[in-house]
C-alpha positions as CSV (number, residue, x, y, z in Angstrom):
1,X,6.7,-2.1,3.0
2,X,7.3,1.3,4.7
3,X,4.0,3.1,6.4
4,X,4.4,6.9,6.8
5,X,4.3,6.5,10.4
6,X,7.4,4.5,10.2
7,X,5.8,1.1,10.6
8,X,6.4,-2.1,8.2
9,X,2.8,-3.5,6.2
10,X,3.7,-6.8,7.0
11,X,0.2,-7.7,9.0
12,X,-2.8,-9.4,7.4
13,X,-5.2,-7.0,6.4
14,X,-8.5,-6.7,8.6
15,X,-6.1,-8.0,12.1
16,X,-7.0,-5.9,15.0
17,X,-3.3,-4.4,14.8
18,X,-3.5,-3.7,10.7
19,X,-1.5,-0.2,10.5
20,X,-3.4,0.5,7.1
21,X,-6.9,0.5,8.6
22,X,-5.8,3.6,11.2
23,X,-4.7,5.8,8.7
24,X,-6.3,5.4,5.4
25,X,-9.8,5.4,5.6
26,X,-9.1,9.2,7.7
27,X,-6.9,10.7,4.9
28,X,-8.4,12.2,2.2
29,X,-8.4,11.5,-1.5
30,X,-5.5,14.0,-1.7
31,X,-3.4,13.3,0.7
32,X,-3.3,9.8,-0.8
33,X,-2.0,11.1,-3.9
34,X,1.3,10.7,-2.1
35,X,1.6,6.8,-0.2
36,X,0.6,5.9,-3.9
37,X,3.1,7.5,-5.8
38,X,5.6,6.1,-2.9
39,X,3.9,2.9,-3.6
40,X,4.0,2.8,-6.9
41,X,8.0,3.9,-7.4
42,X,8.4,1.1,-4.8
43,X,6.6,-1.6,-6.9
44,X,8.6,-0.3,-10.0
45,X,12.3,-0.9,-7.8
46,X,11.2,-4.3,-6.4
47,X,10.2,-5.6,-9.8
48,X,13.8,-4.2,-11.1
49,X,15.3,-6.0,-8.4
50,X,13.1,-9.0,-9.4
51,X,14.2,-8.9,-13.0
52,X,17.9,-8.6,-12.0
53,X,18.2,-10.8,-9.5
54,X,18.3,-9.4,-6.5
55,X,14.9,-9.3,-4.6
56,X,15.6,-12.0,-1.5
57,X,12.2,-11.9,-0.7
58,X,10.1,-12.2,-3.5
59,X,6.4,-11.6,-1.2
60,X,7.2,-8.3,-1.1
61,X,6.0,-7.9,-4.8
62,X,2.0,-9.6,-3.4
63,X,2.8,-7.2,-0.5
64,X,3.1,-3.9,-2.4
65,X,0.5,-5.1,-5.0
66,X,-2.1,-5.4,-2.6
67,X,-1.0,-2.2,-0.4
68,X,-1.6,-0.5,-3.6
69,X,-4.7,-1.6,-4.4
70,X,-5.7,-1.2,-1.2
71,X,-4.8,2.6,-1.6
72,X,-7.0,2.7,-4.3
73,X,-9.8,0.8,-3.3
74,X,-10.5,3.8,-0.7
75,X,-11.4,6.3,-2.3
76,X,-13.7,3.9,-4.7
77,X,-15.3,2.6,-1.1
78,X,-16.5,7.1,-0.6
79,X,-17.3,7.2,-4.1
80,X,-20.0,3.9,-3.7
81,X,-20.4,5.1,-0.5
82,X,-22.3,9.1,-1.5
83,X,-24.2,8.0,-4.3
């Protein structure tokens, strides 16, 4: 899965080189608004592939599930985190 740095989410979450830990948590809710909707159309295409036939690898679909969540599970860590 694509980074908007250009990288590939392909590392275990939480491993010293995890490209989702150095830019997440320092975006703000907004400018998250737009790796989730990328996200989310991205999820949408691999499970069209899925259902067609066509997805060689079918990780990907844990991969983008859990980059997604992972996207939304920030902003609910600030909101737990000021109250």
């Amino acid at each position: 899965m694509p980074l908007p740095d250009g990288g590939e989410l392909l590392l275990v979450h939480g491993s010293p080189t995890d490209p989702f830990e150095s830019f997440s948590h320092d975006m703000s809710d907004e400018e998250l608004v737009t790796p989730l909707a990328e996200s989310r159309e991205n999820l949408f295409n691999l499970r069209f592939q899925m259902a067609t036939g066509a997805l060689d690898n079918s990780a990907r679909l844990s991969l983008a599930n859990r980059y997604i969540a992972r996207l939304l599970t920030v902003p609910a860590e600030r909101r737990c985190r000021d109250r």
